[in-house]
C-alpha positions, 0 to 999 in steps of 0.5 A: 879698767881690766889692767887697773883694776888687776894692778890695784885690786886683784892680790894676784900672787901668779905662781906661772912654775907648774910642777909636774908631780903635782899634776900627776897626782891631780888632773888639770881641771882639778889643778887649775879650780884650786889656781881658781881659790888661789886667784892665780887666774891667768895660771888657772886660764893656761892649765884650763885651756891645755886640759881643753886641747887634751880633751874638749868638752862642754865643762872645761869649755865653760870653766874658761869662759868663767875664767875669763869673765873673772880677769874681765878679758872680754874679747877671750870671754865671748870666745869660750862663751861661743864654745861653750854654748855649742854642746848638747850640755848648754842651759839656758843660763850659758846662752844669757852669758853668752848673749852676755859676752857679745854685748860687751864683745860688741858682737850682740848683732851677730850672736843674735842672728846666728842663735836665731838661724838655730832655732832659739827665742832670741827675743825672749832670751834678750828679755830675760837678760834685760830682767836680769841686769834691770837696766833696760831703760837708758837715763837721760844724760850724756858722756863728756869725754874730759880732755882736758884731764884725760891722756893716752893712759889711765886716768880715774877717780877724781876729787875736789877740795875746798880750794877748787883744786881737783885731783886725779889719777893717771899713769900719763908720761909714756910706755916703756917697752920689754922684752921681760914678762908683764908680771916679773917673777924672781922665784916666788916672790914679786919684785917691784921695778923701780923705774916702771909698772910692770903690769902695764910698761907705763908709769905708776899710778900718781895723783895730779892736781888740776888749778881753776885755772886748768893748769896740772901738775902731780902730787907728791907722795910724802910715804916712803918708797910709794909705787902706785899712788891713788884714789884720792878722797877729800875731808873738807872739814879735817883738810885731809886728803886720803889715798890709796898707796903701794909700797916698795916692800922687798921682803918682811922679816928676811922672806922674799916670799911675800905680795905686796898689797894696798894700803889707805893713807892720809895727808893734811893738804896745804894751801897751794895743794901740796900734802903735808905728813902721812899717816896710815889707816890703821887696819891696813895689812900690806902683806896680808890683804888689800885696803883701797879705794877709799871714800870719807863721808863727814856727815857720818864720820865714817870711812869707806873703803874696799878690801879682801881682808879675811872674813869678806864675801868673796872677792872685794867688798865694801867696808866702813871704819868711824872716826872722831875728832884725833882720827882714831877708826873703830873696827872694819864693819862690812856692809853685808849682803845685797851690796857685797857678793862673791864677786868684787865691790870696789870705789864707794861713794856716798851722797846723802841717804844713797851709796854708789859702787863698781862690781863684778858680782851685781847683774852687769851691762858690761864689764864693770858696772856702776850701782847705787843702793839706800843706805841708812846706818848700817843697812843697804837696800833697793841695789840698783844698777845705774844702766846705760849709758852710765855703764857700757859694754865695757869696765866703768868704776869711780863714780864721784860728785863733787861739791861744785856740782859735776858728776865724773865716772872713768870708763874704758868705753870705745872712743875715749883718749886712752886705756881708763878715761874721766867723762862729765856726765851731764844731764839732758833732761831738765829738773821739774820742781814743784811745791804743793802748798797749803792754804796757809802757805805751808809744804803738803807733806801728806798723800797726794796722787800727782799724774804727770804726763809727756805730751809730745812723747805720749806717756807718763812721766814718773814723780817723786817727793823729797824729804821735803814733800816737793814734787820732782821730776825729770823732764825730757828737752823739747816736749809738753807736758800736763801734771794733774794733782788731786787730793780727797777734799780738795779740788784736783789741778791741771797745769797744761803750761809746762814745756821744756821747747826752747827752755833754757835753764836746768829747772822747771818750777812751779808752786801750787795751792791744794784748796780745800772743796768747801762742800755745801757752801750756801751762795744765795738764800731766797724764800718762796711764800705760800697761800693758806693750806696751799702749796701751789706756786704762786704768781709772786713766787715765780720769779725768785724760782725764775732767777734760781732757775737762770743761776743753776742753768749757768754754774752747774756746781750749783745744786738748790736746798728747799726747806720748806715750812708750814703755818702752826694752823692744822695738824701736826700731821697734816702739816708735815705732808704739806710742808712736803708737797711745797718742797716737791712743788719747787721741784716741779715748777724747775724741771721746766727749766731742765733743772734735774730733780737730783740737782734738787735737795728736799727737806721738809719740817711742817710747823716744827721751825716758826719765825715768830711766836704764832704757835698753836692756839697764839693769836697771831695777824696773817701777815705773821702767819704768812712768814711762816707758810714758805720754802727756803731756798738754799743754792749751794755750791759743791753740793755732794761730799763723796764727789770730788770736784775739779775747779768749775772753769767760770771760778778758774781765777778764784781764790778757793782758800776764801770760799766766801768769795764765791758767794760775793761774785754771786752777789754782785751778779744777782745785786739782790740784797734788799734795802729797807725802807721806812715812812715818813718820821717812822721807824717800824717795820713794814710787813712786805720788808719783814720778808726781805730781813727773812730772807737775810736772816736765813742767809747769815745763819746758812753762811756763818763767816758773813757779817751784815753791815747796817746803815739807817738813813733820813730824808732830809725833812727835820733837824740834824739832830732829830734826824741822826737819832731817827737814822739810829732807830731804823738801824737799831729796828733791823738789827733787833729783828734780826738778833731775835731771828737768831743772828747773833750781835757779834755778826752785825755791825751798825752806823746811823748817818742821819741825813748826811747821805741822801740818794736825792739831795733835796736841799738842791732841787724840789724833791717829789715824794717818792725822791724823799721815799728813797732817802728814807732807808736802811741799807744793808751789806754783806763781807767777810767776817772780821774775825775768821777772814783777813782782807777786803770787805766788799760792798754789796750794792744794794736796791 
């Protein structure tokens, strides 16, 4: 790039006569600084390097070496880099340059060694220069070298246009050795030779076109009296093909006394590739400054481009000029400051939100480097250079994706086929992609935390989210890897099945379900009753504590709820202190099970909360009294709203959108829900089966997305008839208790089937009394509620 870029960006204006009473008036350090201004650098590097033979010392030492870095010599740039740092003068900066200048001298070891055998930090020193250019991680992709398109010159800058057709630049088809000069000069004014480059003693620059089939062959230009001809950059939409071109201008109104600069133009492009009219940008200054290097982005209509023209940052920086439909472009705007430096700022490309450039002006690996920054509307921010191995010691410009998908970049780096190389980069990662749904089956867009770790390189592996909320990442070849994603709410996810061994493709996908943790979610009910101003356990209590026990023992995301509850009989008081002493009796009598009494939460409410109507003063049987002397059982799953829970691995395969499946795998583990049976011809209630419908009451009003499904039931003793009406009020005696418990009509649905569905079939054999017993029934069922699920409602076996 070092020649390219003088060829095509740098309006030298070389003045080589040095008049001797100029220099008598001024010292040649002062002289060569104004050459400097002037950007006659090699002018400027002759007269620094005489004034340093007349008098070495520390400051015409680093102006040179400066020099150098500017017309990007780097052999000649470590060499005065290496005198520089040799005066008692040199700073720490002139070391970083130096440390500098060997890296892209290929020297880094040897430099290293000898300011060690000085007595300099070397390590600190190189930390410092890994700060300062930020690109001490290398990216994980590889340089194809393109022979294919590449040839013993210069080749860069590449496009592709809507017919698959890519375009190039290359200066391909031999040298052409001189004995004149490499810059000719005739007085002041430069002279283009009409056979060759004179910067190179090759060809001009042209663009080529390479086929999908692979066949290449050159445009030619249509502007008349082009020199160079370069940089293209296609408008898929418009089908116009801008490029940068140098003209064969001699002289302009009767003065030879010019420098012939670039300048932008554009074609239509035909269907066989070939380009079809011209016509010029119209801020281009073929005398005044140079306009290049341009890029146009569709999406903004917008065209970029690099120039010197007046009022810039130094050097060359990046611009933009709008567009509309007839191709009239407003008034340059440069892209300012932290893109734009003093230094040069050349080759725009745009992708989406995000702006790539070359510059000389940015913290560099090399020569020329590649950056990338945001960009939205007229701001840039977060520069940053693209690091190795896309920028090298030498110069590397031109960055360009094309539509098909292949990223390009020229470079002059060792090993390629000639001075400026096109290399493929490709990607040795592979992509991760994930989407983090919803319950409803929707992107999360909001704040999540997602760990994603390298197991077989044991680190941490950086994700980001796209405009989307998908969750990217770049995975290396060959490695395991665990993602970990949670959420406050919702249950964390650990995937520990992502691997990219023998992984074939370019992405790793994957599509996960934040669910919420449905906190204090009741997954059984039962009730404990209690003698008459007791509260010790009773015989006929322990096993529901017994079966509590054995399930909190099993699922530790179970805690128990006891709301325990007195008679209206004593005080007010009284009762309260009661009803605590059950709730902390229940307590009690789990430890010995190892049940931890913080696995335990106690209410307590004396006779605030009566089932019935035996208040104070009611005469009421003890049966009744005794429903209302208990402690309810409440196990809840997730019991804590401050703890966030992983999914517990025995529900690993549970579907947490519907948490109500929870309660029905318990149900069919624990097979406890009562079926209520009747006497012969008799549809009331008896007072051992108003406890079980208790018991289902509190159920239903603790888990208010459950329906109970009721079905009344005869023997087969009686007429059909008399038997369906009989099966209809044993339905109707259930649901009646239930709805003056609270339960609402909406949550319970009832079927009577007579005699239709005997347990025996007494019409076959002889049926005992007790075979007759179990046909006289009302079974109940529990399912999800019709109205805030969809799916499945599951049967609940029943007694």
């Amino acid at each position: 790039m070092k020649k390219t870029l003088t060829i095509l960006s740098v309006a030298a204006g070389l003045f080589f006569g040095t008049a001797e009473g100029v220099l008598a008036q001024k010292s040649k350090v002062r002289y060569a600084d104004d050459q400097m201004t002037l950007m006659n650098y090699q002018h400027a590097i002759d007269v620094y390097q005489e004034a340093y033979a007349k008098k070495p010392n520390y400051e015409t030492a680093k102006k040179t070496a400066q020099a150098y870095d500017t017309v990007r010599d780097y052999d000649k740039s470590y060499e005065w880099w290496k005198n520089t740092v040799s005066y008692d003068d040199a700073t720490e900066s002139d070391f970083l340059n130096y440390l500098s200048a060997a890296r892209v001298a290929d020297q880094l070891d040897e430099v290293k060694s000898e300011l060690a055998a000085k007595g300099v930090n070397v390590d600190s020193l190189q930390n410092s220069l890994e700060q300062y250019i930020g690109v001490s991680s290398k990216k994980k992709v590889k340089l194809e070298n393109q022979e294919d398109l590449n040839s013993d010159g210069s080749d860069f800058v590449i496009a592709q246009d809507a017919n698959g057709n890519k375009y190039f630049v290359s200066d391909r088809g031999g040298s052409f050795p001189s004995t004149m000069p490499s810059i000719r000069i005739d007085g002041r004014n430069k002279i283009f030779s009409e056979e060759k480059n004179d910067y190179t003693d090759r060809n001009y620059f042209s663009i080529y076109k390479m086929s999908e089939d692979g066949e290449v062959s050159q445009v030619i230009s249509n502007v008349p009296q082009t020199y160079n001809f370069s940089d293209p950059s296609y408008a898929k939409e418009a089908g116009v093909l801008f490029y940068s071109v140098t003209r064969g201008i001699k002289k302009v109104k009767k003065t030879r006394d010019i420098t012939v600069q670039n300048e932008i133009y554009y074609s239509a492009v035909g269907p066989d590739g070939s380009l079809e009219g011209f016509m010029p940008f119209p801020f281009n200054d073929s005398i005044g400054y140079s306009v290049m290097n341009p890029f146009v982005d569709e999406s903004t209509n917008r065209l970029y481009f690099a120039s010197d023209m007046p009022g810039g940052m130094g050097g060359y920086d990046v611009y933009y000029s709008e567009y509309d439909a007839d191709m009239n472009f407003s008034t340059p705007v440069n892209l300012g400051a932290p893109l734009n430096t003093d230094g040069n700022e050349t080759h725009p490309y745009i992708k989406g939100s995000q702006i790539y450039f070359s510059s000389t002006g940015h913290p560099r690996v090399g020569g020329m480097d590649v950056y990338v920054a945001d960009l939205a509307g007229n701001a840039v921010s977060n520069v940053q250079n693209m690091g190795i191995p896309i920028n090298s010691i030498s110069d590397d410009f031109g960055y360009r994706e094309l539509e098909s998908g292949e990223i390009y970049l020229a470079s002059n780096r060792k090993g390629g086929m000639g001075l400026d190389d096109l290399y493929l980069i490709e990607e040795v990662y592979k992509q991760f992609l994930a989407r983090v749904i919803d319950c409803e089956g929707l992107v999360i867009t909001d704040s999540y935390m997602a760990t994603l770790r390298d197991n077989t390189q044991n680190g941490n592996v950086q994700t980001q989210r796209n405009g989307t909320g998908v969750l990217l990442a770049e995975l290396e070849p060959e490695s395991d890897f665990s993602l970990t994603i949670s959420k406050p709410g919702y249950f964390s996810i650990t995937d520990e099945s992502i691997t990219t061994k023998g992984f074939e493709g370019d992405t790793v996908k994957r599509e996960y379900t934040l669910s919420p943790i449905p906190y204090q979610l009741p997954v059984f009910v039962d009730i404990v009753y209690y003698d008459l101003d007791k509260f010790v356990i009773r015989e006929d209590a322990k096993p529901a504590l017994d079966k509590i026990a054995e399930i909190m023992k099993k699922y530790t995301f179970l805690d128990l709820l006891v709301a325990s509850h007195t008679d209206s009989r004593a005080s007010d008081e009284y009762n309260i202190t009661l009803s605590n002493n059950r709730a902390t009796a229940v307590t009690e009598y789990l430890a010995q099970y190892s049940i931890a009494a913080d696995r335990v939460r106690l209410e307590w409410f004396g006779e605030q909360n009566l089932v019935n109507d035996c208040g104070n003063g009611v005469p009421c049987s003890e049966a009744d009294h005794q429903l209302n002397r208990r402690s309810e059982l409440v196990l809840e799953a997730f019991p804590d709203p401050t703890q966030q829970y992983d999914i517990p691995e025995e529900l690993k395969d549970m579907d947490f959108c519907n948490p109500e499946d929870i309660f029905e795998m318990l149900q069919d583990e624990i097979n406890d829900i009562p079926t209520i049976y009747f006497d012969f011809d008799k549809s009331m209630l008896r007072s051992v089966h108003k406890q079980e419908l208790e018991r289902t009451a509190i159920m239903l009003q603790r888990m208010p997305n459950l329906m109970l499904f009721i079905e009344g039931h005869t023997d087969q003793r009686g007429s059909d008839d008399y038997n369906q009406s009989l099966s209809e009020r044993r339905a109707e005696v259930v649901k009646d208790y239930l709805l003056k418990r609270g339960v609402t009509g909406d949550r319970m649905e009832h079927q009577w089937f007579g005699e239709s569905r005997p347990i025996n079939n007494c019409n076959d054999v002889t049926c005992t009394e007790a075979m007759h017993q179990l046909n006289r029934r009302t079974e109940l069922r529990v399912g999800k509620s019709s109205y805030s699920y969809t799916g499945r409602q599951k049967k609940v076996n029943t007694m």
